[in-house]
Z-matrix of the N, CA and C atoms (Angstrom, degrees):
N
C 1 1.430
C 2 1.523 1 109.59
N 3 1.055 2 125.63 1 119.85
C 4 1.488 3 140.31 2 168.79
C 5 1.295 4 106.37 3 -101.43
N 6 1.736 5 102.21 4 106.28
C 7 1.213 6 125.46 5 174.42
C 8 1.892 7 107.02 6 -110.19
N 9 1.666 8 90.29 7 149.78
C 10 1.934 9 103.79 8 -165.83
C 11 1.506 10 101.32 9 -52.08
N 12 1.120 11 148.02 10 114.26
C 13 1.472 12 110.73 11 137.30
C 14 1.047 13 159.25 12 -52.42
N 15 1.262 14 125.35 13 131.50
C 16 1.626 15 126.14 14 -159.19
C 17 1.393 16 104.98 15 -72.16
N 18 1.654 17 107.19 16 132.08
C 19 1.583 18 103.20 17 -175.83
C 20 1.575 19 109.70 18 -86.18
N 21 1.655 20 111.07 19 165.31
C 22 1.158 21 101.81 20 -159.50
C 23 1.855 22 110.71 21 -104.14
N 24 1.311 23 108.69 22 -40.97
C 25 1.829 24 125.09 23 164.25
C 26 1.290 25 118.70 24 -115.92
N 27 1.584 26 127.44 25 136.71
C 28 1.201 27 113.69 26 153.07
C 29 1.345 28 142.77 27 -86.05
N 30 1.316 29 131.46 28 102.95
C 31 1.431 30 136.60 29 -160.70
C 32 1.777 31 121.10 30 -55.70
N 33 1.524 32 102.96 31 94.56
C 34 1.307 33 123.40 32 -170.06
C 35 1.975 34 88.17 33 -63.60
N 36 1.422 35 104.52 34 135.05
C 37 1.666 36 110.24 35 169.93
C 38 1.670 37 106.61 36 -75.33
N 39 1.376 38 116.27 37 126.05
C 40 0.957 39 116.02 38 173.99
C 41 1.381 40 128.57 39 -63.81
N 42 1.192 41 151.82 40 -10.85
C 43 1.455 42 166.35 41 -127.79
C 44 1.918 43 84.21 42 -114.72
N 45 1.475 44 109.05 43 -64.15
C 46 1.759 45 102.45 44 -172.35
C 47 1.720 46 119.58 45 -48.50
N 48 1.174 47 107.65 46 144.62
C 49 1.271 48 96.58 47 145.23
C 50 1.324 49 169.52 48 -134.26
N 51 1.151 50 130.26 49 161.22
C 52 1.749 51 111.23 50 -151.71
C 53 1.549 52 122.27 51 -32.86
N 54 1.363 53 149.14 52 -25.35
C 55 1.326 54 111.47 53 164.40
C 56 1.854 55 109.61 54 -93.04
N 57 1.026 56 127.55 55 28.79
C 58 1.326 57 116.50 56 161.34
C 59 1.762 58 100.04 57 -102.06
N 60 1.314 59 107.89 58 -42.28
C 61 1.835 60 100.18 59 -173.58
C 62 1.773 61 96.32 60 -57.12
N 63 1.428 62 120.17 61 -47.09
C 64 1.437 63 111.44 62 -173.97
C 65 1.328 64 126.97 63 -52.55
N 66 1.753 65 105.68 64 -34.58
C 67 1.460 66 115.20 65 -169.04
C 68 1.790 67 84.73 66 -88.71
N 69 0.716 68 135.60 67 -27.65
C 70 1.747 69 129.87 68 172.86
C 71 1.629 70 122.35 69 -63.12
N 72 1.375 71 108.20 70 -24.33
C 73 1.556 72 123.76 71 -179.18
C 74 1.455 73 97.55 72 -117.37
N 75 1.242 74 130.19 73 28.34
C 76 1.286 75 134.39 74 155.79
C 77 1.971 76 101.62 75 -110.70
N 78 1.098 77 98.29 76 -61.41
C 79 1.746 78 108.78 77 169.48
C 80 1.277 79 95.32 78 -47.10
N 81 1.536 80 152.20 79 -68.58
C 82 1.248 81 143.71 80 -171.30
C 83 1.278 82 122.94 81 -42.71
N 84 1.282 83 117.10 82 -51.71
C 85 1.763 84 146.10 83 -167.64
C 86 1.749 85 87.78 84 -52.46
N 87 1.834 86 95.36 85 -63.02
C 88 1.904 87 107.09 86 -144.23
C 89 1.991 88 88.31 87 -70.03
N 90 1.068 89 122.61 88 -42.34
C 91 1.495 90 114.32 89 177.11
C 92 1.556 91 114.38 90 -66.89
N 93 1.258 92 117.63 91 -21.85
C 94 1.528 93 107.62 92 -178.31
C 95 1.914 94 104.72 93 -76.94
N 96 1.744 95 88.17 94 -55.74
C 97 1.702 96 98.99 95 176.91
C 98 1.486 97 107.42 96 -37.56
N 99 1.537 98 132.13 97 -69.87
C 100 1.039 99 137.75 98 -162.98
C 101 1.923 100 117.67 99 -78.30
N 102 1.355 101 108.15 100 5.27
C 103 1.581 102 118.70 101 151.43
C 104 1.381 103 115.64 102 -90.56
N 105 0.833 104 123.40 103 -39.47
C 106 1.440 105 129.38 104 153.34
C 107 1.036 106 130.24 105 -36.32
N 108 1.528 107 113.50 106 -55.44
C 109 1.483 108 114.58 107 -165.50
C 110 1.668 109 85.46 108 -93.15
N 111 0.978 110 112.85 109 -41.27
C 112 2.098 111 98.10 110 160.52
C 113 1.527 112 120.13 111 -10.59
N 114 1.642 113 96.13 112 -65.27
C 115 1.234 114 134.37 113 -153.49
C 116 1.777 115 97.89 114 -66.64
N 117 1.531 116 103.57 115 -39.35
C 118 1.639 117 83.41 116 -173.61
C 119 1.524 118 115.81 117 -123.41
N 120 1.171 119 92.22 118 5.81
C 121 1.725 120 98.12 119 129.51
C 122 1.368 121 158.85 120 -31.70
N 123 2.116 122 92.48 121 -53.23
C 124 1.149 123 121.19 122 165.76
C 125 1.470 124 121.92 123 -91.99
N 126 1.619 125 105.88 124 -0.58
C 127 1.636 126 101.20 125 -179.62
C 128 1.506 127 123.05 126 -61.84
N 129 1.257 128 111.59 127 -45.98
C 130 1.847 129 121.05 128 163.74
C 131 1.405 130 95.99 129 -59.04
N 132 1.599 131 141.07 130 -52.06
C 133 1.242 132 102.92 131 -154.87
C 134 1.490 133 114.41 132 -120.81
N 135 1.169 134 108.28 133 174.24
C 136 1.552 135 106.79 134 -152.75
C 137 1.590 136 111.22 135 -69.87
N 138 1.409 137 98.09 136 109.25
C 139 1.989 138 119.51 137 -168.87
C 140 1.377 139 97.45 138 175.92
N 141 1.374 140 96.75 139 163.27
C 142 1.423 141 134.68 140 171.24
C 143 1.596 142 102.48 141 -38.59
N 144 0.532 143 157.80 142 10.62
C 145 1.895 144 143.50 143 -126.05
C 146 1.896 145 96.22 144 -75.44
N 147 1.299 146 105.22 145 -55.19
C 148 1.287 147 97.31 146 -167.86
C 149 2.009 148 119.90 147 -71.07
N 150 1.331 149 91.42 148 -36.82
C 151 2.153 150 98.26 149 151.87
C 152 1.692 151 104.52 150 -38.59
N 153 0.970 152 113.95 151 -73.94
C 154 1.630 153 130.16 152 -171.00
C 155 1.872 154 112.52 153 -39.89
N 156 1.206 155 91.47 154 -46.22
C 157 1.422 156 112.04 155 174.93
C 158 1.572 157 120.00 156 -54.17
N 159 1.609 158 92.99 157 -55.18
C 160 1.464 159 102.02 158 160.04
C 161 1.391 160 142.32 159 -80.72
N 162 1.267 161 104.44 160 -9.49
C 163 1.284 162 117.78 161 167.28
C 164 1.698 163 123.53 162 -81.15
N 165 1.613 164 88.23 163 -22.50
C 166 1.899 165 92.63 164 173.14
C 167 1.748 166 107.34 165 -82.80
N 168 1.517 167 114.09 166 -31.19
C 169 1.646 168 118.67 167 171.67
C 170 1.366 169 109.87 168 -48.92
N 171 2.177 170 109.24 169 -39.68
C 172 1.340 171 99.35 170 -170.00
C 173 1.723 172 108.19 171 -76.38
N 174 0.805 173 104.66 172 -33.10
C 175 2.125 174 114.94 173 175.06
C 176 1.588 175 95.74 174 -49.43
N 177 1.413 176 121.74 175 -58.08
C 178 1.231 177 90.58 176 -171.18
C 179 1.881 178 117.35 177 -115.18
N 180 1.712 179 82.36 178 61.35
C 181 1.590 180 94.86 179 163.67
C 182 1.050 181 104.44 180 -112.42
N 183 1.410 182 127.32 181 -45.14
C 184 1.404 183 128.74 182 170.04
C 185 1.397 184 105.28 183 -23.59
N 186 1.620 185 139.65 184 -14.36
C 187 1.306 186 99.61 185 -161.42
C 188 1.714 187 93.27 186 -141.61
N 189 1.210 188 106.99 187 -31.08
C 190 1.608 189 128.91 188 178.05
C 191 1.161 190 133.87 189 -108.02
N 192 1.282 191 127.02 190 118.72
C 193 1.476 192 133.78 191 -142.78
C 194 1.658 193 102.89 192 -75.44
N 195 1.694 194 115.91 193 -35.33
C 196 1.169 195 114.83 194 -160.87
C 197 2.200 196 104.64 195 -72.58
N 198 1.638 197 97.44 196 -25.32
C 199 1.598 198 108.43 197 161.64
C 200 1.259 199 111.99 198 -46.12
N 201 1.808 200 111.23 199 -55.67
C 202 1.582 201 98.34 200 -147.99
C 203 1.613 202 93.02 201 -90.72
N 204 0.979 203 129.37 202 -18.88
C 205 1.333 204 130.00 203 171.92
C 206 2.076 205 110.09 204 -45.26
N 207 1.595 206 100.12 205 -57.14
C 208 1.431 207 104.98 206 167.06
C 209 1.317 208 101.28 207 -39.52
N 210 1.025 209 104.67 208 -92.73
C 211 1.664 210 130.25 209 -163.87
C 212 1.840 211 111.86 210 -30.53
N 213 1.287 212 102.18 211 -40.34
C 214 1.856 213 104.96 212 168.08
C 215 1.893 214 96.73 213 -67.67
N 216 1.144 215 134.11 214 -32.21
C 217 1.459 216 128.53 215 172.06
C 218 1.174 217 125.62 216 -62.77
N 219 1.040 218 106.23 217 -77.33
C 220 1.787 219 116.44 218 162.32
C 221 1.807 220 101.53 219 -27.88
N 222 1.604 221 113.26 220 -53.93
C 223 1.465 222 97.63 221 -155.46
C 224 1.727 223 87.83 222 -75.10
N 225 0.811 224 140.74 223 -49.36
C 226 1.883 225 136.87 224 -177.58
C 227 1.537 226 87.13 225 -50.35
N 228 1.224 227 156.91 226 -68.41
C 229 1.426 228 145.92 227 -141.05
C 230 2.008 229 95.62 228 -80.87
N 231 1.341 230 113.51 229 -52.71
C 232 1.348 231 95.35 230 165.55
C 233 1.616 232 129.77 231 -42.53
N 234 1.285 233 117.45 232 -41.07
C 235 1.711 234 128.77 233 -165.82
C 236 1.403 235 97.63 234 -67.41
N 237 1.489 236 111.90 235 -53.25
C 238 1.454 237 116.27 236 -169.20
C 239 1.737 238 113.46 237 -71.17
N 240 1.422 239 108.08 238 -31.79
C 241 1.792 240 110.79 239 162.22
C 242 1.500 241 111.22 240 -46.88
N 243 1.677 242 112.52 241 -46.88
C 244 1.328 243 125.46 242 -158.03
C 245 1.631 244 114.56 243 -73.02
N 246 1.356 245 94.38 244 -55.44
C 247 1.562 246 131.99 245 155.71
C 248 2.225 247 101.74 246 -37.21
N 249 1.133 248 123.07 247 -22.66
C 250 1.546 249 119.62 248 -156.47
C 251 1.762 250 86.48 249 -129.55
N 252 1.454 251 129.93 250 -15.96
C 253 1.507 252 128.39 251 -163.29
C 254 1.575 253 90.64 252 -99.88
N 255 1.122 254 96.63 253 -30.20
C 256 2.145 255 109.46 254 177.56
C 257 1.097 256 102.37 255 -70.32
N 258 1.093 257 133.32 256 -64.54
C 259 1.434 258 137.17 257 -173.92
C 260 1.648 259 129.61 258 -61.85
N 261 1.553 260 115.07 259 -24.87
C 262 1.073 261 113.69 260 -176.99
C 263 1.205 262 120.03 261 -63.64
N 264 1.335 263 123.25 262 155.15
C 265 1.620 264 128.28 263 159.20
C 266 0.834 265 132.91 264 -123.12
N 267 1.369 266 134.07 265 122.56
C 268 1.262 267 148.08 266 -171.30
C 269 1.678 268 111.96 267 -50.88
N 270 1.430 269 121.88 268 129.75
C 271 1.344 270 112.99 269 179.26
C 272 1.601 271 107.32 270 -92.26
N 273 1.525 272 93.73 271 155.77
C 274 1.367 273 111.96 272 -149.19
C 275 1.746 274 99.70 273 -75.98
N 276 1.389 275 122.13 274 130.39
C 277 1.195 276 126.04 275 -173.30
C 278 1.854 277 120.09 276 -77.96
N 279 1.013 278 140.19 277 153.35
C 280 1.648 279 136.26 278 -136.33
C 281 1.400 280 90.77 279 -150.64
């Protein structure tokens, strides 16, 4: 089984500088936070809520390790659901 490895830093480009990367990982944070709270918003009502959810984890992986760290989990816990929805078998009806 070849599982992702979880990365360990994200490599800030050196050329920027510190108050634009900060004000950029502030813009990152408030769009990930606020897909999220999108996200479970829509869990009671009829939408995506839990897509949404993950789609705000993926916004703020782009920038934060402890995100993409989730996000390599979730994607191994999806494969292995998928990996177990393939495999099942239906018991035989009587």
């Amino acid at each position: 089984m070849d599982e992702p490895q979880i990365p360990s830093a994200p490599q800030p480009p050196s050329q920027v500088s510190w108050p634009f990367r900060w004000a950029w990982q502030v813009f990152v944070a408030l769009a990930g936070i606020v897909t999220i709270i999108v996200g479970v918003i829509l869990l009671p009502l009829p939408g995506p809520g839990s897509v949404v959810i993950v789609a705000g984890i993926g916004i703020l992986a782009t920038e934060f390790i402890w995100a993409k760290q989730l996000m390599t989990r979730i994607r191994i816990w999806v494969k292995q659901q998928l990996r177990r929805w393939k495999n099942w078998k239906k018991p035989d009806a009587k």
